[in-house]
C-alpha positions as CSV (number, residue, x, y, z in Angstrom):
1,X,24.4,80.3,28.5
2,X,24.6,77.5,26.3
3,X,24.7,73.5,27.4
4,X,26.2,71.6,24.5
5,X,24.8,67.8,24.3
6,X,25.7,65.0,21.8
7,X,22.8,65.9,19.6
8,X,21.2,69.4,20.7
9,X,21.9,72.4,22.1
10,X,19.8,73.6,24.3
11,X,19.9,77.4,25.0
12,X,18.6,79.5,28.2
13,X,17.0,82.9,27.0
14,X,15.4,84.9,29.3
15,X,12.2,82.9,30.2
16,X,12.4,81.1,27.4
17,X,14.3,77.5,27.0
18,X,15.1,76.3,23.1
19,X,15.9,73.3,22.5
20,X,17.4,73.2,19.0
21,X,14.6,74.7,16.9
22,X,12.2,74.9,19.4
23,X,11.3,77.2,22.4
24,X,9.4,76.6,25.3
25,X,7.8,79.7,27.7
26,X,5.8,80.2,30.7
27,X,3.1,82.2,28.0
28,X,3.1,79.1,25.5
29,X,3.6,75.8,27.0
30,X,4.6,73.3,24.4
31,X,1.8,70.7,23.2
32,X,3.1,67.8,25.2
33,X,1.5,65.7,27.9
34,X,-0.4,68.3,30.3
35,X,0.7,67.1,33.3
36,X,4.5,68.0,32.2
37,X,3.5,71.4,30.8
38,X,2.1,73.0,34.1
39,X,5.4,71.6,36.1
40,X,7.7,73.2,34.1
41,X,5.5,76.5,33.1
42,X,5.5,76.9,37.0
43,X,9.2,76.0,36.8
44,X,9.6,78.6,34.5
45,X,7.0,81.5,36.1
46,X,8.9,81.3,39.5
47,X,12.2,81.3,37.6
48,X,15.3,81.4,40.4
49,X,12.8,80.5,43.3
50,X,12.4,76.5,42.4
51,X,13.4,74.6,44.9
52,X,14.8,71.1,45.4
53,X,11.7,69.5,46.0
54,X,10.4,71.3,42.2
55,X,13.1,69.5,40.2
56,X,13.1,66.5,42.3
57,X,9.1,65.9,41.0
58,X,10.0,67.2,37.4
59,X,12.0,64.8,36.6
60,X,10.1,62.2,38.7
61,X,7.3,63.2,35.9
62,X,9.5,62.7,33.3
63,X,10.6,59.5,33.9
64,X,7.4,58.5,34.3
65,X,6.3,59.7,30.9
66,X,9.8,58.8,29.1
67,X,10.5,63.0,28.6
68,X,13.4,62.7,27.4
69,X,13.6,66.4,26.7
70,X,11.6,67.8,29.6
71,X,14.2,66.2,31.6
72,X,16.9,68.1,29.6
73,X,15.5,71.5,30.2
74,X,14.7,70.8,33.9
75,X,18.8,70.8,33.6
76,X,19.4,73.5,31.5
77,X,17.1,75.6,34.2
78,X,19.8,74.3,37.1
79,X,22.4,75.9,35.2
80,X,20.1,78.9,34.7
81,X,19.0,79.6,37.8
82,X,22.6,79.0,39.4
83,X,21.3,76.2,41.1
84,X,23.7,73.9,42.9
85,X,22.5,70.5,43.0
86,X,22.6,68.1,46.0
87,X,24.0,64.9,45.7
88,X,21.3,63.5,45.4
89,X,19.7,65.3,42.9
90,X,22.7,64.4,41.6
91,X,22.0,60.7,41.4
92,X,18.4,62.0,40.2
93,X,20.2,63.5,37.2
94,X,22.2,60.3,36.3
95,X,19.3,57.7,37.2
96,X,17.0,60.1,35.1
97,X,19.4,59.6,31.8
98,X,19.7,55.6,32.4
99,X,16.4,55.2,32.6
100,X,15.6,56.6,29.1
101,X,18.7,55.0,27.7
102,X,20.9,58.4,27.1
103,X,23.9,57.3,28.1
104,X,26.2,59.9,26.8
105,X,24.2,62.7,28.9
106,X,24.0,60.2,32.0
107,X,28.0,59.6,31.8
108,X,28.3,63.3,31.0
109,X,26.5,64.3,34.0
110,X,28.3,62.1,35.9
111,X,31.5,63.1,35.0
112,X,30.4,66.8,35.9
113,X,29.5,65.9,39.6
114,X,31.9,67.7,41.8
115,X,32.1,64.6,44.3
116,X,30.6,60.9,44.1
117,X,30.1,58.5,46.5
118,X,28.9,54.7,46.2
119,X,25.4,55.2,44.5
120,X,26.9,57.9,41.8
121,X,29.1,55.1,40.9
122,X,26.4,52.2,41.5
123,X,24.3,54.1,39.0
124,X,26.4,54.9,35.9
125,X,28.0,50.6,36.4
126,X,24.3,49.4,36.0
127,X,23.5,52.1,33.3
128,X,26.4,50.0,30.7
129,X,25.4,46.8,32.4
130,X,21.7,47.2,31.2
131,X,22.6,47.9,28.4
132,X,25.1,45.0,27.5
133,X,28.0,47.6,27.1
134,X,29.7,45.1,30.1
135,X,33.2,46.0,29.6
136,X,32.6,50.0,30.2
137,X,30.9,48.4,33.5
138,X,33.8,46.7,34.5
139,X,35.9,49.2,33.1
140,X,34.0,52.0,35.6
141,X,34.2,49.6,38.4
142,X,37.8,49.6,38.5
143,X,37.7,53.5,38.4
144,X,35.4,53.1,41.4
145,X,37.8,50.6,43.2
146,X,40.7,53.3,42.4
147,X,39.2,56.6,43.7
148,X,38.8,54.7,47.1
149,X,35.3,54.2,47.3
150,X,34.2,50.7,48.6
151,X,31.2,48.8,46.7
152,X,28.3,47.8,48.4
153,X,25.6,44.9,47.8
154,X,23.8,47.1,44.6
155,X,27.1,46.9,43.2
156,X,28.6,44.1,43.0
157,X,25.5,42.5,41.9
158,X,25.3,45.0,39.0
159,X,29.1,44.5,37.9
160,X,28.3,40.4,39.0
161,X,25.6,40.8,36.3
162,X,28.4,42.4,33.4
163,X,31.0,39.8,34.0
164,X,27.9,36.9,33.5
165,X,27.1,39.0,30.3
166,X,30.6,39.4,28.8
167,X,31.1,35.6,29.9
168,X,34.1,37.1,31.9
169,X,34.3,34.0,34.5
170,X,38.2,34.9,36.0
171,X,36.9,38.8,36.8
172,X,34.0,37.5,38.0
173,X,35.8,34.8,39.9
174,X,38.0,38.1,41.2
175,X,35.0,39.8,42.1
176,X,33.7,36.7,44.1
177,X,37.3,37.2,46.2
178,X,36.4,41.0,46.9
179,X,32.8,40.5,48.2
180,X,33.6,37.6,50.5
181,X,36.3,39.9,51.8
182,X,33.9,42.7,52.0
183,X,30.8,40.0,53.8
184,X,28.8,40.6,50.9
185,X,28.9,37.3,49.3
186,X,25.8,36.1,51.7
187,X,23.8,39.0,50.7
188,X,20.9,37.8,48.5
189,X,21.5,40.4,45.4
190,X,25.2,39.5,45.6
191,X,24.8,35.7,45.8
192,X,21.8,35.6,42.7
193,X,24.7,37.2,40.6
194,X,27.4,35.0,41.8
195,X,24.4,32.2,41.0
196,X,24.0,33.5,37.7
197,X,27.6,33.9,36.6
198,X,29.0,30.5,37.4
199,X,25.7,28.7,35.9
200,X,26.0,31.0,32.6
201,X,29.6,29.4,32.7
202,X,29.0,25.7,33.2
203,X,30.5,26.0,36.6
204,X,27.6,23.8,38.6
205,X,29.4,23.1,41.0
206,X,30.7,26.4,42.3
207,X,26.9,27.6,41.2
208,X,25.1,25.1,43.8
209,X,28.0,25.9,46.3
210,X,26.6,29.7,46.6
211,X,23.3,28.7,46.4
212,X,23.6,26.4,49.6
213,X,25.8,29.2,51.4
214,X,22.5,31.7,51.1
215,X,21.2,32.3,54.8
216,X,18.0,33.5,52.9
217,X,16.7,32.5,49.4
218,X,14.2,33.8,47.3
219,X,12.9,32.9,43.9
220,X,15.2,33.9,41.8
221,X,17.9,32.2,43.9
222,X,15.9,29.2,42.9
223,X,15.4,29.8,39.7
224,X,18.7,30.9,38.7
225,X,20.2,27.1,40.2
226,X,17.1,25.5,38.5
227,X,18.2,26.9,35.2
228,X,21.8,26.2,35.5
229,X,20.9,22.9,35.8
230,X,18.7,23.2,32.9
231,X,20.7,24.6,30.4
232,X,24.1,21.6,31.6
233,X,21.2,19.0,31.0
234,X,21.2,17.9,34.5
235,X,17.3,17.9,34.4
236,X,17.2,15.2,37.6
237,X,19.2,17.9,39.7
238,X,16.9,20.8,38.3
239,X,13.6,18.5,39.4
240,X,14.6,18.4,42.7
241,X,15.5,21.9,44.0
242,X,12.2,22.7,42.2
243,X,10.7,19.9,44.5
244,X,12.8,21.6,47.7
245,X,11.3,25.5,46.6
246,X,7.6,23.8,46.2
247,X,8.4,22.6,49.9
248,X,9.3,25.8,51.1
249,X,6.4,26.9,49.8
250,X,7.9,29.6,47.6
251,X,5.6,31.3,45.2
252,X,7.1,30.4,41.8
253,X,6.7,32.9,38.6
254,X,6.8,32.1,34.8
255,X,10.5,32.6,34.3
256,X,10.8,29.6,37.1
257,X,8.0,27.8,35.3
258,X,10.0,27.7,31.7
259,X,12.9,27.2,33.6
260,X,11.5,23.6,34.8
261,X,9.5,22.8,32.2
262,X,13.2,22.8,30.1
263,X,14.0,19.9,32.3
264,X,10.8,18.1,32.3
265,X,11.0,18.2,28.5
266,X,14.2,16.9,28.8
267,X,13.3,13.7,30.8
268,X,10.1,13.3,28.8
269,X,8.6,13.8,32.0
270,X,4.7,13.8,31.1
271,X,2.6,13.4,34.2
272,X,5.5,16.4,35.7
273,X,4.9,18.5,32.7
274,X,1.4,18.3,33.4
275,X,1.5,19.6,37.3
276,X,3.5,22.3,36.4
277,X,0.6,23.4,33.9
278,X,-2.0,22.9,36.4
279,X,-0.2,24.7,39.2
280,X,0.6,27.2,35.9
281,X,-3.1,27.4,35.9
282,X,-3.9,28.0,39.1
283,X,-1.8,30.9,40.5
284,X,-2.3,32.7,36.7
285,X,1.6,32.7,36.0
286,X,0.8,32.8,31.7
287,X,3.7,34.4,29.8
288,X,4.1,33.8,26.1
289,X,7.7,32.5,26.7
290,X,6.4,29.9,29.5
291,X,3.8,28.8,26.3
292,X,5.9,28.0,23.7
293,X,7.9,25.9,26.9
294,X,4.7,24.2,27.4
295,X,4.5,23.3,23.4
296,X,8.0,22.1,23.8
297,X,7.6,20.0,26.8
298,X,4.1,18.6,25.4
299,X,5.5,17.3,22.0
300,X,9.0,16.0,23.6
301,X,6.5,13.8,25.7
302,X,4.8,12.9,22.7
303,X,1.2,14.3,23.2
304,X,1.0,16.6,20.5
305,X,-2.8,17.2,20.9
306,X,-2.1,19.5,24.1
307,X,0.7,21.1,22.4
308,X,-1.7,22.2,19.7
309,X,-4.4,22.9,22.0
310,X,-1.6,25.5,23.7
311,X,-0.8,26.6,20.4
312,X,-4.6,27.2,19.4
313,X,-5.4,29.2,22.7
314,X,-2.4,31.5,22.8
315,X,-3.7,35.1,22.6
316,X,-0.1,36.4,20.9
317,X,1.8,34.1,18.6
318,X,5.5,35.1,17.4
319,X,8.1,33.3,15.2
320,X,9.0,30.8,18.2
321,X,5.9,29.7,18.9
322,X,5.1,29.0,15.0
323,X,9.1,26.9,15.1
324,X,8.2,24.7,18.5
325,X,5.1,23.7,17.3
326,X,6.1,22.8,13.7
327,X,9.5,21.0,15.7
328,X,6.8,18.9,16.9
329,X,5.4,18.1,14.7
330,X,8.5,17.4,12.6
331,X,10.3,14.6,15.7
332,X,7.1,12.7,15.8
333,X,7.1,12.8,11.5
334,X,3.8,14.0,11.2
335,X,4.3,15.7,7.7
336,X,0.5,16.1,7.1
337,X,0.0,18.5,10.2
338,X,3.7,20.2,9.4
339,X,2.6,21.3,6.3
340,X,-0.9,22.4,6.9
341,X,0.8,24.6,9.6
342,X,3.6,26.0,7.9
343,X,0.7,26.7,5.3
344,X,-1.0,28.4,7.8
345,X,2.0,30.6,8.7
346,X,2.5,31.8,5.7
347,X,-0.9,33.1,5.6
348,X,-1.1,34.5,9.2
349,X,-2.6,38.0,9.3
350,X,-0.3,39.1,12.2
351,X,2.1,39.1,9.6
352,X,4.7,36.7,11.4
353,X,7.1,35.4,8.5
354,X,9.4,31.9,8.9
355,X,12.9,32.4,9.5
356,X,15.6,30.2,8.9
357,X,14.4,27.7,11.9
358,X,11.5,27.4,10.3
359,X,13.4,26.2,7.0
360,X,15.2,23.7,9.1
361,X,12.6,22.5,10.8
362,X,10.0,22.3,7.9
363,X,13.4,20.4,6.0
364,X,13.6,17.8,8.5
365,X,10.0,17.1,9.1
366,X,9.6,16.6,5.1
367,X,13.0,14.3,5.3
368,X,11.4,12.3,7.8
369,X,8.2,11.8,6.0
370,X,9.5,11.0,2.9
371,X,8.1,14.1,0.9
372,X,11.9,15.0,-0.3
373,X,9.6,17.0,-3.8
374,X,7.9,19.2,-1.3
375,X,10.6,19.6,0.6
376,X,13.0,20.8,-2.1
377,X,10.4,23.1,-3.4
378,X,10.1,24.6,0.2
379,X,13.9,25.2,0.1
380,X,13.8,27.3,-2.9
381,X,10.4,29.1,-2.1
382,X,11.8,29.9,1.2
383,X,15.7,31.0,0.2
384,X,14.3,33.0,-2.8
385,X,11.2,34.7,-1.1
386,X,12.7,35.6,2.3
387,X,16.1,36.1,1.3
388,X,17.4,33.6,3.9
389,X,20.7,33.6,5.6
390,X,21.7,29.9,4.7
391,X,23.9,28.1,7.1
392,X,25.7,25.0,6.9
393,X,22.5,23.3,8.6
394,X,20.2,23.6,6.0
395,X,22.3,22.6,3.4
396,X,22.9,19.7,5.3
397,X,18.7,18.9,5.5
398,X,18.9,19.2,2.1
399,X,21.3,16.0,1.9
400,X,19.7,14.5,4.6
401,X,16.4,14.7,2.6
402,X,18.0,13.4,-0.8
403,X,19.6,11.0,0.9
404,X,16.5,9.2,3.0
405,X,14.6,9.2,-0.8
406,X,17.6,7.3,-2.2
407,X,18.6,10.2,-4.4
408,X,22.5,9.5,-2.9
409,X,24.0,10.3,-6.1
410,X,22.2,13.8,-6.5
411,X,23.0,14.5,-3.0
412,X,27.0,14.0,-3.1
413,X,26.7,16.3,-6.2
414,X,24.6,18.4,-4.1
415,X,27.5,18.5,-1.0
416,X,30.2,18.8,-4.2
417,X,28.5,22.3,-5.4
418,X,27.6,24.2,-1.8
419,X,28.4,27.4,-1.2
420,X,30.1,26.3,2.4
421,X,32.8,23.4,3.5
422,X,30.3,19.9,4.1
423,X,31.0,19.3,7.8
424,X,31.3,15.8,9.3
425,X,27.2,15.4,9.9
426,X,26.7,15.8,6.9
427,X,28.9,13.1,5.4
428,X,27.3,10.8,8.3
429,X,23.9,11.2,6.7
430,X,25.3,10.0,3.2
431,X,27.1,7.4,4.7
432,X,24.0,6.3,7.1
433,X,21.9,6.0,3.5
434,X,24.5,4.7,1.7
435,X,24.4,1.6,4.2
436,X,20.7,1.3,4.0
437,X,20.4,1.5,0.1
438,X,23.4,-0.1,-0.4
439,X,25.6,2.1,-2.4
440,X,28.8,1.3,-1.8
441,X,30.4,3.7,-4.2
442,X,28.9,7.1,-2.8
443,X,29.3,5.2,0.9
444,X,33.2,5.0,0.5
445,X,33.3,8.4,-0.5
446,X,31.6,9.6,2.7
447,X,33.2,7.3,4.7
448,X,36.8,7.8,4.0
449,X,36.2,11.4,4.6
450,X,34.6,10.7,7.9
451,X,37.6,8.8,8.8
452,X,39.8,11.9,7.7
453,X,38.0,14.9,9.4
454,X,36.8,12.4,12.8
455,X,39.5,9.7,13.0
456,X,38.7,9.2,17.3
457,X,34.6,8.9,16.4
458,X,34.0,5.3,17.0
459,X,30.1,5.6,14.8
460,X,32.0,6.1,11.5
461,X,33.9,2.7,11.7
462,X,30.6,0.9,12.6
463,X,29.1,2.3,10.2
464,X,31.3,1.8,7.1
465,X,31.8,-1.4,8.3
466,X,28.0,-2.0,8.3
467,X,28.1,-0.9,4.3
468,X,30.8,-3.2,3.4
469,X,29.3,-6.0,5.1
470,X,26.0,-5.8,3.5
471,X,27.5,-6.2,0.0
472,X,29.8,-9.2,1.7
473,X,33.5,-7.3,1.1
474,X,34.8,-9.0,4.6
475,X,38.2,-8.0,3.6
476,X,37.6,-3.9,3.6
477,X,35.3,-4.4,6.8
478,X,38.7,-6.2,8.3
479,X,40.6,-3.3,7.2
480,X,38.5,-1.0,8.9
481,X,38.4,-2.7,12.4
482,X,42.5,-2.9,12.3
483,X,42.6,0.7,11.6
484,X,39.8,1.4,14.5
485,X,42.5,-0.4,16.6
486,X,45.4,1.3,15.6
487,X,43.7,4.5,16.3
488,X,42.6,3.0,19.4
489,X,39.0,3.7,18.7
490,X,36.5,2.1,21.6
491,X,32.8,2.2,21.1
492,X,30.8,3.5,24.6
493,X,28.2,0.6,26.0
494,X,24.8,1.7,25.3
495,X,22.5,3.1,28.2
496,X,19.0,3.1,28.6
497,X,16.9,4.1,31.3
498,X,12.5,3.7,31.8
499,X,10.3,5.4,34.1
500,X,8.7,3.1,36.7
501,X,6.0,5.3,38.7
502,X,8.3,8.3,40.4
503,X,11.7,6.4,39.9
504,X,13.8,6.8,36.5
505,X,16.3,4.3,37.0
506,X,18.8,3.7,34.4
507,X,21.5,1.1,33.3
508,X,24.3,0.0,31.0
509,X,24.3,-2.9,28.8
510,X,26.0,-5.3,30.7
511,X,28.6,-6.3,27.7
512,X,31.0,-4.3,25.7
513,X,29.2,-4.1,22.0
514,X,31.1,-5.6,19.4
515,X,31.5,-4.9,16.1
């Protein structure tokens, strides 16, 4: 008898199993892990007499050690033995294969079951899902819907979970229909997805809408809402259902943790940043994601002597954490400290090497600390050493850096010979230079392609209106505000907003800026 697989094929002979080249038999078990070795030589010893319960801890062993192939010839001795699996042995089968990511033998052995119910169906769906193959997940869940079986709570928060990761909001909206028809949409499992899909999508609104229709709630309920908030930039919202979990005197976790500090980093929020550290701290939540959030959140709030201190005391460093600390370095235009610690990268023994963040960040920081030499030099070290996959970004910092150093007539060169199309940042930055050094020349150039690619952007008319009036050409900057008002260009008041113990109040200026 012979079981044909994708990549093998495993034969039965006599009380012997091969596996490709190899053979396995109850007088020479095969080197692997022992505890594997005397199940199956027993397996193989008592031949047709194994019984449910024998397979059932096999392959419980060999999940447990990742066997792939131990798992395999468990099979191959069903098929052997003329052993007719239960149902649930089935499931064993198929959760067996998902767990050690064979998918082709999980979806073969699923396709082989003689009849399937809910959790044969539940099983293969989260297989793809969890594996970001979403659309087979879907794609199987429709199967499901068609052979008449009905989902339950495991599933739709499985196929809730693919339609989030393929960022398919109207199935997912579809889905939301069926499981309120079915009573499901309460459940916790069901409503986390639902949480999750319309946050991933920008839909708040329909997000805090399930949250506040959740009889129970647990933390990631929380923190799913919490990061939805996050990731829109409504940090106020995300602070207070953090407040409301602390109140219910939920047990918060890392992911949670990141999740507000995102927020707090957002607001600036200091004296927040650091209660969330303590209370970090105190119920020993450390993950190296929540660290590099806590490097973040300290340099957005300006303290970058506990960023570093985080930074010094992390036991396991990767490229992130090595980017958020230079980034803070870089906003606050410490150039010094930048460069001693991109120096220090390079030389870092776990062998962590920059990546094309790094180049940007390193790029700015030198542009705004007026090193534009070292910062060239760190272009083409960096492009020609690590073979970097140059984006329109840091060609950009490149002008940017010229520009602030006054170089503007080696930088519109520059954005003449780049390998990719100058996009409307980075004729800003020329044209923001151009007004401060006064080059009027290289500034029309810039600004009259502003004006082309962003006719409806209100900064660009200010701005070339701010170069012509510093070389006192009254006429062109009267040109300019007619054509802003044919266009029907209106420049937004400016809002500011200050922090007065608990209360961040915030305002507009109270008349409409003039040109």
């Amino acid at each position: 008898m012979i079981l044909r697989r994708k990549s093998f094929y495993l034969c039965v002979q006599g009380r012997s199993i091969c596996l490709g080249s190899k053979c396995w038999s109850a007088e020479s078990p095969s080197h692997s892990n022992n505890v594997l070795d005397n199940s199956l030589q027993e397996m193989l010893l008592r031949n047709r007499d194994v019984k449910f319960k024998d397979y059932d801890a096999l392959l419980a062993d060999a999940v447990k050690f990742k066997s792939l192939r131990w798992g395999q010839i468990a099979q191959a001795h069903m098929i052997k033995a003329f052993y007719l699996p239960t149902l649930f042995l089935w499931h064993k089968l198929i959760s067996f294969y998902v767990k050690l990511e064979d998918l082709y033998d999980a979806r073969m052995v699923f396709e082989e079951m003689p009849e399937r119910n809910v959790v044969s169906w539940t099983s293969i769906i989260s297989g793809y899902s969890k594996k970001g193959i979403f659309y087979e997940a879907l794609f199987l869940f429709v199967q499901m819907l068609r052979s008449g079986i009905d989902p339950n709570e495991y599933t739709f928060a499985t196929v809730l979970a693919s339609c989030a990761g393929a960022s398919a909001l109207d199935f997912g909206m579809q889905i939301h229909g069926l499981a309120v028809k079915s009573s499901f949409e309460i459940h916790m499992y069901v409503g986390c997805s639902l949480l999750d899909l319309y946050a991933k999508a920008g839909r708040i609104h329909e997000a805090r809408q399930v949250f506040d229709a959740l009889p129970l709630k647990d933390i990631v309920c929380y923190t799913s809402i919490i990061s939805g908030y996050a990731q829109l930039g409504l940090d106020k919202e995300a602070l207070e259902v953090f407040r409301s979990l602390h109140a219910q005197r939920i047990t918060s976790n890392y992911v949670t943790y990141t999740t507000v500090l995102t927020a707090l980093s957002g607001l600036a929020a200091y004296e927040y940043g650091r209660q969330v550290h303590g209370q970090a701290l105190r119920f020993q939540q450390f993950h190296l994601v929540f660290e590099n959030s806590l490097i973040d959140m300290y340099s957005k709030c300006g303290n970058l002597t506990y960023a570093r201190k985080v930074f010094d005391t992390m036991p396991e460093r990767t490229v992130v954490s090595w980017n958020t600390m230079l980034a803070g370095y870089s906003k606050h235009g410490n150039g010094k400290s930048l460069l001693d610690l991109y120096n220090m990268m390079k030389l870092d023994s776990k062998g962590v090497n920059p990546d094309s963040v790094t180049l940007l960040t390193v790029l700015s920081g030198c542009s705004h600390g007026g090193m534009y030499k070292i910062g060239l030099e760190v272009f083409d070290e960096m492009n020609i050493k690590y073979d970097l996959q140059l984006e329109v970004e840091h060609f950009g910092c490149v002008v940017d850096l010229l520009s602030r150093a006054g170089q503007l007539e080696r930088a519109l060169t520059f954005i003449r010979e780049m390998p990719v199309e100058p996009n409307a940042a980075i004729w800003s930055s020329l044209l923001g230079a151009c007004t401060v050094h006064r080059n009027i020349s290289v500034g029309k150039v810039a600004g009259d392609k502003l004006l082309e690619m962003e006719p409806d952007v209100a900064g660009h008319y200010i701005n070339l209106c701010n170069l012509y009036s510093c070389d006192g050409r009254w006429e062109e900057v009267k040109k300019v505000r007619q054509l802003m008002k044919e266009n029907g260009v209106m420049k937004k008041p400016g809002r500011c907003w200050l922090q007065f113990g608990r209360n961040s109040p915030s305002s507009d200026a109270s008349n409409q800026a003039q040109l």
